[in-house]
C-alpha positions in Angstrom: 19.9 25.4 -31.6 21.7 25.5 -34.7 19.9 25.7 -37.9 19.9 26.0 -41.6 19.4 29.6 -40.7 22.1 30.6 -38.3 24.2 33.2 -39.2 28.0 32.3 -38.1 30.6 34.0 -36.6 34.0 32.9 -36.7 36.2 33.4 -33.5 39.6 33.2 -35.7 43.2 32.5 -33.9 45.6 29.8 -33.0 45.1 27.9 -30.6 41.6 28.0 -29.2 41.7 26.6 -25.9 41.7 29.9 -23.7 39.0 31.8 -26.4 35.9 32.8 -24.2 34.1 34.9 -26.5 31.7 31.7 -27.3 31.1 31.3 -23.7 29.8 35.2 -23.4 28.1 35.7 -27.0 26.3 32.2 -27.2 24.4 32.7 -24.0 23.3 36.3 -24.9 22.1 35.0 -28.5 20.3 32.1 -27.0 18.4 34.3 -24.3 17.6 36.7 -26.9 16.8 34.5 -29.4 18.8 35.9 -32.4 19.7 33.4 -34.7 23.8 33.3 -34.4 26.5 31.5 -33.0 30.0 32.0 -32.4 32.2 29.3 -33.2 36.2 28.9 -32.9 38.3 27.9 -35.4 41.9 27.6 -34.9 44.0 28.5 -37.9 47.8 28.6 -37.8 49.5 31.6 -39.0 50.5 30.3 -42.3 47.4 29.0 -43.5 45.4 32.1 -42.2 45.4 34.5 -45.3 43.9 32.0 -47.7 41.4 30.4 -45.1 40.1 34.1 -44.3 39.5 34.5 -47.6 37.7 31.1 -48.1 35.9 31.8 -45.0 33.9 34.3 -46.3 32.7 32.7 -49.4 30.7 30.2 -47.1 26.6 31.4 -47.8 25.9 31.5 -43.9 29.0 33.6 -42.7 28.2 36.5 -41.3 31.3 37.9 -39.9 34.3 36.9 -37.6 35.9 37.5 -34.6 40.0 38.1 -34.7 42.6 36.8 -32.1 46.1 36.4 -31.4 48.3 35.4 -33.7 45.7 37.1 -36.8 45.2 40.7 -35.4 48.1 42.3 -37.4 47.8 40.2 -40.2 44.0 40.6 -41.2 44.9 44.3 -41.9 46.1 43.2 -45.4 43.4 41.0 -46.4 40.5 43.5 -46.0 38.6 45.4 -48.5 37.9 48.5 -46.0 39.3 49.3 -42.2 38.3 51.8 -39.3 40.5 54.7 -38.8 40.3 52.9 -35.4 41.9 50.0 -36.7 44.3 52.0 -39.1 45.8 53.8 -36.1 45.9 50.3 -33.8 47.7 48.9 -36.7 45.7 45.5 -36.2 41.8 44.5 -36.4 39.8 42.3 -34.1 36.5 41.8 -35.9 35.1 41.8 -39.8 32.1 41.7 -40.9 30.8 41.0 -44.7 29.3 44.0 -46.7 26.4 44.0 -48.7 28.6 44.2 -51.6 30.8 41.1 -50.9 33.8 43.7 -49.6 35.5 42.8 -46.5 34.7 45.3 -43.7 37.4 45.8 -40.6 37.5 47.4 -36.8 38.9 47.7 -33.9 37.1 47.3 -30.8 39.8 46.9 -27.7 40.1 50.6 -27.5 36.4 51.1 -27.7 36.1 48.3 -25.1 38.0 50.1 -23.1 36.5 53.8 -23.5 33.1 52.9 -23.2 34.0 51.3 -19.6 35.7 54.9 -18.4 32.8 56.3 -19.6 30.0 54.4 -18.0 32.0 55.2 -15.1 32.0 58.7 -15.2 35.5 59.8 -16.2 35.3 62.5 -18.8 37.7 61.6 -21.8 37.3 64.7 -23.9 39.7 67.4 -23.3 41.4 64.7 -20.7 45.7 64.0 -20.4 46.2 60.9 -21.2 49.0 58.5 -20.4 49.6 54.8 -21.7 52.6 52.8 -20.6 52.7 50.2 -23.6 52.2 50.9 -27.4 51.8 47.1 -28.4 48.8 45.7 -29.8 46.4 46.5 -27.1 48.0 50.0 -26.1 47.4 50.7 -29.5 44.0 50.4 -29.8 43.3 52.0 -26.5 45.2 55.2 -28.2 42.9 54.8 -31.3 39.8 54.9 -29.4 41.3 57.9 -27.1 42.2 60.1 -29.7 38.7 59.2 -31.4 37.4 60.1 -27.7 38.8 63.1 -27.9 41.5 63.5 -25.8 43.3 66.9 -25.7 47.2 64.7 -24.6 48.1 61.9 -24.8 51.5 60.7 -23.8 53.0 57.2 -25.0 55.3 55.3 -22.9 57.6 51.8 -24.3 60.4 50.2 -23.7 60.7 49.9 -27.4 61.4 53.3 -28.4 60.9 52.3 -31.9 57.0 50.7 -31.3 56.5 54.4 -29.1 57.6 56.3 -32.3 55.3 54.5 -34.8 52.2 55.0 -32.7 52.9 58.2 -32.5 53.2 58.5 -36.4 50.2 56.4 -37.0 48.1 58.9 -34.4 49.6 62.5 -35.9 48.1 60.9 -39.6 44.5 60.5 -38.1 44.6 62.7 -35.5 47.3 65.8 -36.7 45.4 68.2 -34.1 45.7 65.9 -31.0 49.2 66.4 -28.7 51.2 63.4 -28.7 54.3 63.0 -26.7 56.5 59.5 -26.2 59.1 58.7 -23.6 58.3 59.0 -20.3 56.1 57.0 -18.3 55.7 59.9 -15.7 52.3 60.1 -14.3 52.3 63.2 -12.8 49.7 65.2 -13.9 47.5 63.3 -15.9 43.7 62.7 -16.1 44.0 59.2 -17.2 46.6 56.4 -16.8 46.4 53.2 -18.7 48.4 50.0 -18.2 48.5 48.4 -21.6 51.9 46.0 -21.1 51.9 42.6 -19.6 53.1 43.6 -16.3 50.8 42.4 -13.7 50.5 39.1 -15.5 53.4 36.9 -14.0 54.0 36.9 -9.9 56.6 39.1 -8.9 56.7 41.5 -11.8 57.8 45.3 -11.3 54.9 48.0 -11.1 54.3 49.6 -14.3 53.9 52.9 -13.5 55.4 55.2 -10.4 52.9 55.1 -8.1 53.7 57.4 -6.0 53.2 59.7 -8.8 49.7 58.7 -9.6 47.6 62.0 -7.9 44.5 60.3 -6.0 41.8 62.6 -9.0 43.7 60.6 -11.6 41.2 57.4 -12.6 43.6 54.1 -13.6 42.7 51.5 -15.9 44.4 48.0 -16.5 44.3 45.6 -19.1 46.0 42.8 -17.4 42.4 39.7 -17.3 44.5 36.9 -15.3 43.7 38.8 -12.0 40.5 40.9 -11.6 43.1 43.1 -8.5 46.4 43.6 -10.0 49.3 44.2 -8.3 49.2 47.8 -10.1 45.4 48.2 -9.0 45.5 47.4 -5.5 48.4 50.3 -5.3 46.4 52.8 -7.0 43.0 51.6 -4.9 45.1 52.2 -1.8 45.9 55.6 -2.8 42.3 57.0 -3.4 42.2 56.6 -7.4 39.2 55.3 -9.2 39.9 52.4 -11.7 38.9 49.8 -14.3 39.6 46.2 -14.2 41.1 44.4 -17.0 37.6 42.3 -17.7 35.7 45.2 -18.1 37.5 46.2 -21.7 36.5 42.7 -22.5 32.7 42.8 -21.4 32.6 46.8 -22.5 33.4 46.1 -26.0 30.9 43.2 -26.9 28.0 45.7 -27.4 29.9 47.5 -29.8 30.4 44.4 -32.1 27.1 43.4 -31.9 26.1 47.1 -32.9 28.8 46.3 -35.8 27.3 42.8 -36.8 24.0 44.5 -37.0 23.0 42.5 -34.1 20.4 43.7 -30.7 22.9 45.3 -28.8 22.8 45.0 -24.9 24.8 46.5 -21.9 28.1 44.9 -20.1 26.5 44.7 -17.1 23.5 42.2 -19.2 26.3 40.3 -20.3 28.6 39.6 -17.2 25.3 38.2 -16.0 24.9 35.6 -18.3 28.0 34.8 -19.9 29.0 30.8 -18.9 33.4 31.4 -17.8 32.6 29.2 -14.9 
């Protein structure tokens, strides 16, 4: 039940017809009874910096979830921003400060940390490698680095998108070892698949699998297909692994901890999220 009261969250991007944060968040806020509800709003590109900024001065905002095409862009329009979200180079969630300022962070990394984690795989001290530096590769490199991983090697086909990640990590993180160019998995603790490969039938494997030692634990972004392509390869060879969904469900109790919000676990929310 909407109210008077409700504090609302904008779920931000263009278009809206594949968003399913709503259909995860509103059933946890209705169980709970917290007074909240996530609503989408699609806002093309060019009308997105002065709506954000409208957006918060409505009495009842609370804060606001950021999608594709807005991730990159929000960066200018905010007051403050994570180092996790400085070194991503793009923001998925603000929240309103006390003092009217715009608050920024990052949470696909964290997502996506928290799920190697609960699983057992130690990141501190680990070798990391990601194949893709885009958005989401990014972020997962953020919340490595913040992890504290002892390597971590960055692979993309755009040698110019490698090289800024890279410059954005030695900033924040001048002590970490950071290597691009080669998406050679030998050797390695960790192996990430942040490009789209996986997505479409018939696409290459990312990485070299027959490089991938059987210790080494493998985690996928790719959400069209819970068992990738890439996943069922590394499954075969003995490797432990993280589906794509779990970034998704892994980093929802870290925005509610960043709303202010009860917080809860992925496994609560998997449970009673509505995808159908």
């Amino acid at each position: 039940m909407i109210t008077g009261t409700t504090k609302l969250i904008a779920h931000l991007g263009y278009p809206t017809e594949s968003f399913k944060a709503p259909l995860i968040y509103n059933p946890y806020f209705q169980k709970n009874g917290i007074d909240a509800v996530v609503v989408p709003m699609g806002c093309r590109p060019e009308d997105y910096p002065a709506f954000l900024k409208l957006l918060f001065r409505l009495s009842n905002i609370h804060g606001a979830l950021i999608t594709m095409p807005h991730k990159i862009s929000t960066m200018a329009l905010l007051d403050e921003t994570s180092t996790s979200a400085k070194v991503a180079g793009s923001c998925n969630a603000v929240r309103l400060g006390s003092d009217g300022r715009l608050i920024g962070d990052m949470f696909d990394g964290e997502g996506f940390v928290r799920g190697v984690l609960r699983k057992g795989k130690k990141v501190e001290g680990a070798h990391a490698l990601i194949a893709g530096a885009g958005g989401v590769g990014s972020a997962i490199a953020a919340s490595l680095a913040q992890a504290g991983v002892e390597h971590l090697a960055i692979f993309d086909a755009n040698d110019t998108t490698a090289t800024a990640l890279l410059d954005r990590l030695k900033k924040y993180y001048p002590q970490l070892q950071v290597t691009v160019g080669s998406a050679d998995p030998e050797g390695f603790d960790i192996v990430v698949n942040a490009t789209p490969l996986g997505m479409r039938r018939g696409d290459p494997l990312p990485i070299d699998i027959d490089r991938i030692s059987p210790s080494t634990f493998v985690g996928e972004v790719v959400m069209t297909k819970e068992i990738t392509p890439f996943l069922e390869a590394v499954r075969a060879r003995g490797c432990a692994f993280q589906v794509g969904t779990d970034m998704l469900f892994e980093q929802i109790p870290a925005y509610l901890e960043f709303f202010e919000f009860p917080t809860t676990t992925a496994d609560n929310l998997r449970a009673i999220a509505k995808l159908g």
